[in-house]
C-alpha positions in Angstrom: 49.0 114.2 -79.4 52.6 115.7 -78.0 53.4 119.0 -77.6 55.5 119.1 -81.3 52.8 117.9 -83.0 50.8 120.5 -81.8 53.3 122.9 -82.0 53.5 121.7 -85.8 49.7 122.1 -86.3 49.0 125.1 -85.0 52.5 126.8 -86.9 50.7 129.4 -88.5 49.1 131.1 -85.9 52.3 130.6 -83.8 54.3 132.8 -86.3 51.2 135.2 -87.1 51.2 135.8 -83.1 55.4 136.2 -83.2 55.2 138.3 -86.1 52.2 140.9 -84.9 55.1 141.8 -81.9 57.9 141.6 -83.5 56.6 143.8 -86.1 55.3 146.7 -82.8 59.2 146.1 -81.8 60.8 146.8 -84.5 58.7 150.2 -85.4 59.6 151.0 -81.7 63.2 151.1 -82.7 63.4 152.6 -86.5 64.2 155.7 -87.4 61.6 158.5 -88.2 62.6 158.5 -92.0 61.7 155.0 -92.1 58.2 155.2 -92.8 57.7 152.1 -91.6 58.5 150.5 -94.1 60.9 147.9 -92.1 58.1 147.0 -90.0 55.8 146.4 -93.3 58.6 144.2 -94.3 58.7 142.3 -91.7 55.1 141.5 -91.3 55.1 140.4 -95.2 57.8 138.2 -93.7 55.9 136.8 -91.5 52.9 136.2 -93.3 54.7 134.3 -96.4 56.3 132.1 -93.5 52.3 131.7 -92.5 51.7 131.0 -95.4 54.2 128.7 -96.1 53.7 126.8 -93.0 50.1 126.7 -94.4 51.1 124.9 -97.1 53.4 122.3 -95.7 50.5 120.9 -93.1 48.2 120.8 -96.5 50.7 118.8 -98.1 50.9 116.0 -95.1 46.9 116.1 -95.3 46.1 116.7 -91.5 42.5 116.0 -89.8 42.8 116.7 -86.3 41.2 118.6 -83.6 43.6 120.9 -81.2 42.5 121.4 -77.9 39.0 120.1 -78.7 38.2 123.6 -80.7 40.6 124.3 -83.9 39.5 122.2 -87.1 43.3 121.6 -88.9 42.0 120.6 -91.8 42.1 121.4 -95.7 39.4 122.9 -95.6 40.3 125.6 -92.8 44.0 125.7 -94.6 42.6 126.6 -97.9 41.1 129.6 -96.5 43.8 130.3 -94.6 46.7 130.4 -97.3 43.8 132.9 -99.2 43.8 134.7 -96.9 47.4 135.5 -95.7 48.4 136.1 -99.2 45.6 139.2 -99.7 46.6 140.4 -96.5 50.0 140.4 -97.7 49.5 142.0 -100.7 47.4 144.6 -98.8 50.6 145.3 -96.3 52.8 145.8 -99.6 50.8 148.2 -101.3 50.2 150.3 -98.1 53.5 151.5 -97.4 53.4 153.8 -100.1 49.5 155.1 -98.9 50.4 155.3 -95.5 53.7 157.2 -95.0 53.1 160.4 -93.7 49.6 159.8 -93.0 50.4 158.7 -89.5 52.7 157.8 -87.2 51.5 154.8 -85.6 52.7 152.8 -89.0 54.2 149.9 -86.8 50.7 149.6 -84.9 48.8 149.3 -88.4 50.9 146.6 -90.0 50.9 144.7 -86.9 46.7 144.9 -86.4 46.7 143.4 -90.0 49.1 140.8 -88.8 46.8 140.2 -85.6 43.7 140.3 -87.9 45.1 137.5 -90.1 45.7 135.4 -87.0 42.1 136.3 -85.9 41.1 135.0 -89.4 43.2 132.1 -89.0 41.3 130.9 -85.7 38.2 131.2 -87.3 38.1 129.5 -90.1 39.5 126.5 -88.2 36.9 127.1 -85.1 35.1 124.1 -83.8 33.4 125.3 -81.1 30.7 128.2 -80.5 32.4 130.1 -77.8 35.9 130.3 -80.0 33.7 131.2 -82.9 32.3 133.7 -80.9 36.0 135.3 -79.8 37.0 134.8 -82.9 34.5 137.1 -84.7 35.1 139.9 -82.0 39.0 139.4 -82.6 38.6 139.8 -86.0 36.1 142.8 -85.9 38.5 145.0 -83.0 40.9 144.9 -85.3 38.9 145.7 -88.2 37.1 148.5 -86.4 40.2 150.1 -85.5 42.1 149.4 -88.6 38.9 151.2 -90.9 39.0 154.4 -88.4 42.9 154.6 -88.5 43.4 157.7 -90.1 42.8 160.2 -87.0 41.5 163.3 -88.0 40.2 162.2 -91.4 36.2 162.5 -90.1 35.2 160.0 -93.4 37.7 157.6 -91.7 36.0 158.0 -88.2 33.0 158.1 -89.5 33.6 154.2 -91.2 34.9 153.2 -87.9 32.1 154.0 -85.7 29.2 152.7 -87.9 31.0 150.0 -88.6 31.6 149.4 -84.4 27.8 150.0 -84.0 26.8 147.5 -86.4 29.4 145.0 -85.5 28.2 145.3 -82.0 24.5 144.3 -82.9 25.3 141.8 -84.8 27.8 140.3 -81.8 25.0 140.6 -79.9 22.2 138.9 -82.3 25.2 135.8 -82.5 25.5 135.5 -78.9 22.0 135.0 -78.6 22.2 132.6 -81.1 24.7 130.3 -79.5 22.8 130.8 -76.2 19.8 129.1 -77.5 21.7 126.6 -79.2 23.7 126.0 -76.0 20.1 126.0 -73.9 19.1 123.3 -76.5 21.8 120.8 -77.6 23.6 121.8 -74.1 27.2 121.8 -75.8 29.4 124.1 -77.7 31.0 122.1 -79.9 29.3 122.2 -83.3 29.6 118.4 -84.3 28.0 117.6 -80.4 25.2 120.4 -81.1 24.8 119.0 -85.3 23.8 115.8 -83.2 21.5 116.8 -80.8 19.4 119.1 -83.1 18.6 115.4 -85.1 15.4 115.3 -82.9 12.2 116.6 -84.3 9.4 118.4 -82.5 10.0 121.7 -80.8 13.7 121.0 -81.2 13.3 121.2 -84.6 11.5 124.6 -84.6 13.9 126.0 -82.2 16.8 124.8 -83.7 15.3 126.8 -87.1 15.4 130.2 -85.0 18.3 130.0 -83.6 19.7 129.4 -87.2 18.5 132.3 -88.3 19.8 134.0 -85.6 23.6 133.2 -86.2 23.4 133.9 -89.8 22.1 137.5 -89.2 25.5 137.3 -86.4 27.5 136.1 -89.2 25.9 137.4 -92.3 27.7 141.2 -91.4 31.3 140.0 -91.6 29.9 138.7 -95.0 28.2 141.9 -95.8 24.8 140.3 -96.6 21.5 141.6 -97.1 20.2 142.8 -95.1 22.8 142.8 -92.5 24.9 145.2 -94.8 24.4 148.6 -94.4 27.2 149.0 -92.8 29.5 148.4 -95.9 29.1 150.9 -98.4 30.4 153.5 -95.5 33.0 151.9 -93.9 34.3 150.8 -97.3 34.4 154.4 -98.7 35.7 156.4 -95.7 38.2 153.6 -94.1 41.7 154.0 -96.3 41.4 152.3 -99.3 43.8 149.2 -98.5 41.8 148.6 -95.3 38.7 148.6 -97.9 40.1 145.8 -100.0 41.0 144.0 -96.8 37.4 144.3 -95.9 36.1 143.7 -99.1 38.1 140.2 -99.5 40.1 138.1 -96.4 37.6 139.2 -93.8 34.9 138.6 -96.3 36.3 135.0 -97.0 36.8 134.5 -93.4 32.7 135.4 -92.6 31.9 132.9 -95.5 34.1 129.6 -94.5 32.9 130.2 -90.5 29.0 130.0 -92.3 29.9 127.1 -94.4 31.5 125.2 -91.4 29.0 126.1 -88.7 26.3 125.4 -91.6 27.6 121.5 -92.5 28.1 120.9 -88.9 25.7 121.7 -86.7 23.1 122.2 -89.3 23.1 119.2 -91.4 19.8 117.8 -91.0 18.3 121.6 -91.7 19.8 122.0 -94.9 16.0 122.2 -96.5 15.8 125.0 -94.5 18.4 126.8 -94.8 19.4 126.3 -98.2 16.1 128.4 -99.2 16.7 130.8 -96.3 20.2 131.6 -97.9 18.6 131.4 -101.7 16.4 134.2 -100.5 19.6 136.1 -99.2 21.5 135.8 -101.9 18.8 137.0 -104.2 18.6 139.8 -102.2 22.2 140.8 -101.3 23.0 140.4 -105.5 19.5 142.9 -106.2 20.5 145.9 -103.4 24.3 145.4 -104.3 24.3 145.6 -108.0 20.7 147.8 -108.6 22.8 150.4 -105.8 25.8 150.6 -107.8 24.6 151.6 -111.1 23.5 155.2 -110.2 26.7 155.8 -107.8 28.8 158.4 -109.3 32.0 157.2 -107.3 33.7 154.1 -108.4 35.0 153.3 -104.6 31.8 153.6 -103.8 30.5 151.4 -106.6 33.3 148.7 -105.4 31.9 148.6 -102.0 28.1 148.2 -103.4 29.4 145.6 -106.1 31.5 143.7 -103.1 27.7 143.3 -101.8 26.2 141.7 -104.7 29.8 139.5 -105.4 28.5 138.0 -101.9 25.4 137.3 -103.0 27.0 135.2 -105.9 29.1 133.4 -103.6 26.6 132.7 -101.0 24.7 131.0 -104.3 27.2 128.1 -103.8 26.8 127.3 -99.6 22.4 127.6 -100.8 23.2 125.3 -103.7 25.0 122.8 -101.6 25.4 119.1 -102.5 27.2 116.1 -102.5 28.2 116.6 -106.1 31.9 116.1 -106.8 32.1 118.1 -109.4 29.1 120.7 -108.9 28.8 120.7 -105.0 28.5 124.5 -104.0 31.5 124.5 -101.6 33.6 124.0 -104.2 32.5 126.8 -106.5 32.3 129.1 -103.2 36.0 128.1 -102.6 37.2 128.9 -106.2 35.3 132.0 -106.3 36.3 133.3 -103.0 40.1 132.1 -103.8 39.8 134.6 -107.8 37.5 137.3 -106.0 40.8 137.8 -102.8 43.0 139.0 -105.9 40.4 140.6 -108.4 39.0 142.8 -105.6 42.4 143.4 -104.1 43.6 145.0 -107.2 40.7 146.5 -108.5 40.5 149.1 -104.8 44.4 149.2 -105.2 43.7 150.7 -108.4 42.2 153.5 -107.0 45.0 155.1 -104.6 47.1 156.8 -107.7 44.0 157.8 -108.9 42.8 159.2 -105.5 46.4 160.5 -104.5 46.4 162.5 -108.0 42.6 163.8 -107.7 41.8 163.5 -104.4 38.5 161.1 -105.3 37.6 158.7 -106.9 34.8 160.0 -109.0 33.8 158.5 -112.7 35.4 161.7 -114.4 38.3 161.4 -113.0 39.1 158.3 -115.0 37.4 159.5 -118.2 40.2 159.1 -120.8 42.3 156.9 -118.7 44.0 154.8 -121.2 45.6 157.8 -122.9 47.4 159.2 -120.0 47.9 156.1 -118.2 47.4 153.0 -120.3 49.2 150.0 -117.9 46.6 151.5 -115.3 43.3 151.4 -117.6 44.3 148.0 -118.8 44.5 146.3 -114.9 41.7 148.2 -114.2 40.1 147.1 -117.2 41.0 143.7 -116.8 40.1 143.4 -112.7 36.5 144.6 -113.7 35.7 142.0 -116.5 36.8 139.8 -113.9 34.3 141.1 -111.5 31.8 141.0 -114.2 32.6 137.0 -114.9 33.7 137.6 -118.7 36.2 135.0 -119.1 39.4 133.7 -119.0 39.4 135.7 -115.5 39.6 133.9 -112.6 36.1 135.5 -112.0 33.9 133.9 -115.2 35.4 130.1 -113.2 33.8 131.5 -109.9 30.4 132.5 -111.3 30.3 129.0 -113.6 31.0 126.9 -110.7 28.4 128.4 -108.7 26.0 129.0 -111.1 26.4 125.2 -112.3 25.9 124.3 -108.8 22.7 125.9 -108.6 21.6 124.3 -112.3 22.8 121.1 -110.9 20.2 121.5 -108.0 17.1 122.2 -110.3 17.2 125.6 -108.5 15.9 127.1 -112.2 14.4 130.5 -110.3 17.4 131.1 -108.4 20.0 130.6 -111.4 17.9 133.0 -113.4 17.6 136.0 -111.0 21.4 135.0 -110.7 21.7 135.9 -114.7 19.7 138.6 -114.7 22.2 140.1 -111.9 25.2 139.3 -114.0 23.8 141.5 -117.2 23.1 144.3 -114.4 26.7 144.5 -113.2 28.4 143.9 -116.5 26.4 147.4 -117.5 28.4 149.7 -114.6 31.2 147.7 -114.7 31.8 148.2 -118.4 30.9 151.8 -118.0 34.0 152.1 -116.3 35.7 150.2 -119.1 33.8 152.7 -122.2 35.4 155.3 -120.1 38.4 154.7 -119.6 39.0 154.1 -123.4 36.4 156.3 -125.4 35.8 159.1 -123.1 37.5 162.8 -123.8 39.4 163.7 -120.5 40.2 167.5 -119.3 42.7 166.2 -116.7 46.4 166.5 -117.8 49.2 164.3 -117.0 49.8 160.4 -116.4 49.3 158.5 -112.9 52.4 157.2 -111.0 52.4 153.9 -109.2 54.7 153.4 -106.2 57.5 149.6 -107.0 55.8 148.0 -103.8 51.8 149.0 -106.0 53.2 148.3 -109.2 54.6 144.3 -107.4 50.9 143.8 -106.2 49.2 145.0 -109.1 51.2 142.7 -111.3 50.9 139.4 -108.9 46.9 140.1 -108.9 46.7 140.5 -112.6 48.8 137.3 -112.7 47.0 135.6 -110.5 43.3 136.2 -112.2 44.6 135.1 -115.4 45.7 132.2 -113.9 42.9 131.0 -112.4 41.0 131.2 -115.4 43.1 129.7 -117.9 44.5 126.9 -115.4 40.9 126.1 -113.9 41.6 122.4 -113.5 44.8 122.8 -111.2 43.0 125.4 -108.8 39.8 122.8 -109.2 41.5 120.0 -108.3 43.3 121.8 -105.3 39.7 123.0 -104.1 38.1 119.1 -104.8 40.6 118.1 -102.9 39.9 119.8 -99.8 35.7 119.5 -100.0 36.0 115.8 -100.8 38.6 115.4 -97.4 36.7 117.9 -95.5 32.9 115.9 -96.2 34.4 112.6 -95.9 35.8 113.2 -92.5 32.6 115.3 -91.3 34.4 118.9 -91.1 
């Protein structure tokens, strides 16, 4: 392999790593009444050009390893387009939310920049030491990114529980690797997948330290019971950091399990796939049983953000070889609908929280009358939460759910539909009142252009999803089928 092909591989994280300094540059040289708003532009720029770049290596169907520990493949690209675009749409509808809040704007678009790029390496890491540095880049950024409002002690607050858990859980992965390391005596997941084929003590061993690098890897994806870190940090980081959480770093947490899962795990799938059963079941009971009583619906979007992983994480438990049906697939899908439902759904809250200063259920009692475009996205991102089609979230839960069917997993699909009819009830509560509850608050809400753009793209995009299924199935076959036939 020559230098320009690997310059061509590796073209996204090449303009992700440009863009992250260009972007401290140019807020070193704008004027004060900028707001950084150049600076936000730019790193848009520079993510669409990601994104882009993304795109053109899908289309030429690339399987190669660079420097024997970055995966490009489709299924590392597909998480990686997701991803870029939510963090995109995050950037856009910050500017608004962010001026005047601080003055290190330049250094907050360019840590979501840097935190795409640290998404980016993950999701295509081969190797246990780069998934290691990968999580950590990731969760620096994060940590400062949730605690970026200085002064604001619910913003501190989010950062430093959210450092101490991260920390723990770095720790508990470490560990991890170490005993995998100690046993297979390789980093590099397909070398450790085939030295763990031995039974014995191997086998027993190889069970811990499984367990032992999902509870690393289970925080990122906010999973019970590595999640109490969530609710917090969700609520007192600013609320576009919270959807950022909530969705790209989320996905990125999910495709680094499914990948380190399939590859150096393949021959414990019996295992795991009933240790993850038994996670899900939990994550989608503490998330959705938590959120009914809370009286804040930011706070209700981090607790349902919990159980929405336990959803997903039915598909990687489910997992098969199942064209149609396979798990992965209906993970993929549903994380691709969940970026932009989620997105929106927090964004929704910053005119209501600029206006009120909360987010508490009364303050959107009567909703529709004085702001009906707002109610109805609202309205429309929380049926797709709830999996009421044609959202983009009812193809996310059928995919999964079918998954599990397809796997005679009868007790786990059930608990699953018994979760469903718990979050529809708070999520429709929102809905009933929005539209039939008497309001004391006067006046409309306003919603900044660069909002308003998101807001609309997200909507689009959910209704997309679920009315055009098969063309967003058949982009997501396409990269499971490529991805298992060449062994991840």
């Amino acid at each position: 392999m020559n230098g320009s092909q690997i310059l061509r591989l590796l073209s996204p994280e090449l303009i992700l790593l440009i863009t992250g300094f260009v972007v401290i540059g140019v807020d070193l040289a704008r004027h004060r009444e900028d707001e950084g708003r150049t600076a936000a532009t730019v790193a848009v720029v520079g993510l669409i050009l990601a994104s882009l770049a993304a795109i053109a290596l899908y289309m030429t169907s690339p399987n190669a390893i660079v420097f024997y520990t970055l995966a490009i493949d489709l299924y590392g690209l597909f998480f990686k387009v997701a991803s870029f675009l939510g963090v995109a749409l995050v950037i856009i509808a910050s500017v608004n939310f962010m001026a005047g809040r601080s003055k290190y704007l330049g250094e907050f678009y360019a840590l979501l920049v840097f935190a795409a790029l640290a998404i980016s390496v993950l999701v295509s890491a081969t190797n246990l030491v780069l998934v290691y540095v990968g999580v950590e880049f990731l969760s620096i950024t994060s940590y400062i990114l949730a605690g970026f409002l200085r002064g604001d002690e619910r913003s501190e607050e989010a950062a430093i529980k959210y450092f101490l858990y991260g920390a723990s859980s770095g720790a508990v992965l470490l560990f991890g690797m170490s005993l995998l390391f100690g046993l297979t005596g390789s980093t590099d997941l397909a070398a450790v997948g085939q030295a763990l084929k031995a039974g014995g003590d191997m086998h027993w061993l190889g069970v811990v330290a499984l367990a032992l690098v999902l509870g690393g890897l289970g925080y990122k994806a906010s999973l019970v019971p590595f999640h109490q870190w969530a609710p917090d940090t969700y609520d007192g980081a600013p609320t576009p950091i919270s959807a950022f959480l909530s969705t790209a770093s989320k996905a990125a947490g999910f495709a680094v399990v499914g990948r380190v899962f399939l590859v150096a795990f393949p021959d414990f799938q019996p295992e795991w796939s009933q240790i993850l059963a038994a996670v899900a079941v939990l994550t989608m009971f503490v998330g959705n049983l938590t959120a009914l009583k809370q009286q804040s619906v930011k706070r209700m979007l981090a607790y349902s953000s919990i159980g929405q992983a336990g959803y997903i994480l039915l598909g990687l438990a489910a997992y098969s070889m199942d064209p149609t049906f396979g798990g992965i697939n209906g993970l993929m899908i549903y994380l691709f609908g969940y970026i932009f439902t989620n997105v929106g759904a927090f964004l929704l809250l910053l005119p209501i929280e600029k206006k009120h200063g909360s987010t508490d259920m009364a303050h959107f009692d009567g909703l529709a009358t004085r702001a009906p475009g707002v109610a109805l996205l609202m309205a429309l991102f929380l049926i797709s939460l709830a999996g009421i089609p044609p959202t983009a979230g009812f193809i996310g839960k059928f995919f999964v759910f079918a998954a599990v069917i397809n796997q005679k997993m009868v007790w786990l699909g059930a608990l699953a539909a018994v979760n469903t009819v718990i979050a529809a009830f708070y999520y429709l509560n929102v809905i009933r009142r929005m539209y039939f509850a008497e309001s004391s608050a006067e006046g409309g809400v306003s919603l900044s252009r660069g909002l308003l753009t998101v807001l609309v793209v997200n909507a689009v995009m959910v209704l997309a999803i679920g009315i055009f299924a098969q063309f967003f199935m058949t982009w997501v076959n396409t990269s499971v089928a490529w991805v298992t036939a060449s062994g991840f």
